[in-house]
N, C-alpha and C positions, 0 to 999 in steps of 0.2 A: 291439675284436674283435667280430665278429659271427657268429653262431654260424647254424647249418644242422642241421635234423633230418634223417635220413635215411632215406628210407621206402620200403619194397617188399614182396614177396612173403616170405610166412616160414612159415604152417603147412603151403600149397597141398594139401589135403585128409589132413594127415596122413603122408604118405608121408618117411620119416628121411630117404633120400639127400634128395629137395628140398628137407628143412628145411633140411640142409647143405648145399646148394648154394644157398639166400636166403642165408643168416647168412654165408658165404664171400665171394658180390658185394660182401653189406652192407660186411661189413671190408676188402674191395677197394677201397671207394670212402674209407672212413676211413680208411687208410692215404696212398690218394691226396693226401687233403686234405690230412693230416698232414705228409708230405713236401715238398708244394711250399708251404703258409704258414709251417714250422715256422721260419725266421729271420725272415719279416714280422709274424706273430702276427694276420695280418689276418683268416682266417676259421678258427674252430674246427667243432666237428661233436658230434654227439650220437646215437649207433648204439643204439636200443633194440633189435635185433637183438643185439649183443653182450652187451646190459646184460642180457637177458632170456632168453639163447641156452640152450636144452633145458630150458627153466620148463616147457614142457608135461609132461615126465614128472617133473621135481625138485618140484614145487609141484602144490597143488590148488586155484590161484586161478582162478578163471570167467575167462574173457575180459573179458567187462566192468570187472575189475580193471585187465587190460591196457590196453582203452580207456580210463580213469580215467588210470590214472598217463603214459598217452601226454598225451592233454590237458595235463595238467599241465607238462609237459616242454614239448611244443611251444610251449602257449600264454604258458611264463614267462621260459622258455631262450632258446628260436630267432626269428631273425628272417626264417627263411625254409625252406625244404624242398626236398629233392631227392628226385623220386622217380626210382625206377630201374626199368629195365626189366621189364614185365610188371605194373606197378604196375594197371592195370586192368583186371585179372583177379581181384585181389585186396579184398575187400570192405572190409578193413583196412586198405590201401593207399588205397583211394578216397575211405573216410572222411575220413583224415588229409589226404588233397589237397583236399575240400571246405573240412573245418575251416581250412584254412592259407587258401587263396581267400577264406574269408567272411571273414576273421579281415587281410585284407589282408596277408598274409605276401607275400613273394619265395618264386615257386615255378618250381625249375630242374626240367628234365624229361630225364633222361639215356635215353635212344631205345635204346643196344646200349652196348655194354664195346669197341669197339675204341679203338684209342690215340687215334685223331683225335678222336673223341668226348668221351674223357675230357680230354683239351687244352685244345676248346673247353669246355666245363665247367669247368675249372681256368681259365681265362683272366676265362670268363666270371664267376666268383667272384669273380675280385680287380677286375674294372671295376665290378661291385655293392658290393665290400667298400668302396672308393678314392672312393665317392662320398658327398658328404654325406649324413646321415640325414633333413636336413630338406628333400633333393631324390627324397629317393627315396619314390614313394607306394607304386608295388606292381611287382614285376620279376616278367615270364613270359620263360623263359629255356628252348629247348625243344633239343637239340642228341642 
């Protein structure tokens, strides 16, 4: 199995409905996964977005705790990242897409949320999952 972080917008200056509308795509897209690998087992997912969802007012960890244990996550779990729309808006988003680039991850770049979109994405997942490891150097997957 090969695993996929899932990265995008999540504080966008504070504002609740937009946290809840990041953390809502976020589980859009891990749901997605979920559903069409869940009999092949071929690619799983990792939603810091979920894991972390309303830390800002439950916790009084600095960000930088956030950036820490993302690192951690990305660089030991995933073999690759999907960022989601609006990702480069977001300074946290951008981060984690450098990190995963320098770090030679597979980095899928999902453009909007329509069905097409998400399709190719999901298709595109299982021709990167279905491929050897020792063939694959670095996947840019942009749909």
């Amino acid at each position: 199995m090969r695993v996929v972080g899932i990265v995008g917008p999540y504080f966008s200056g504070g504002n609740r409905r937009l946290i809840d509308h990041n953390i809502a795509n976020a589980l859009y897209v891990a749901i997605r996964i979920a559903n069409y690998f869940s009999d092949s087992k071929l690619v799983g997912f990792f939603c810091l977005h979920n894991h972390t969802a309303n830390f800002e007012k439950l916790a009084n960890a600095s960000e930088d705790y956030y950036y820490a244990l993302d690192d951690v996550v990305y660089d030991r779990v995933c073999d690759g990242i999907i960022v989601l729309p609006g990702w480069e808006d977001s300074k946290g988003s951008v981060r984690d897409f450098e990190r995963a680039r320098d770090k030679q991850k597979s980095l899928f770049i999902l453009s909007n949320y329509s069905e097409e979109s998400l399709q190719l994405l999901l298709k595109g997942l299982e021709v990167w999952a279905l491929t050897p490891e020792k063939e694959v150097t670095q996947v840019m997957l942009k749909v």
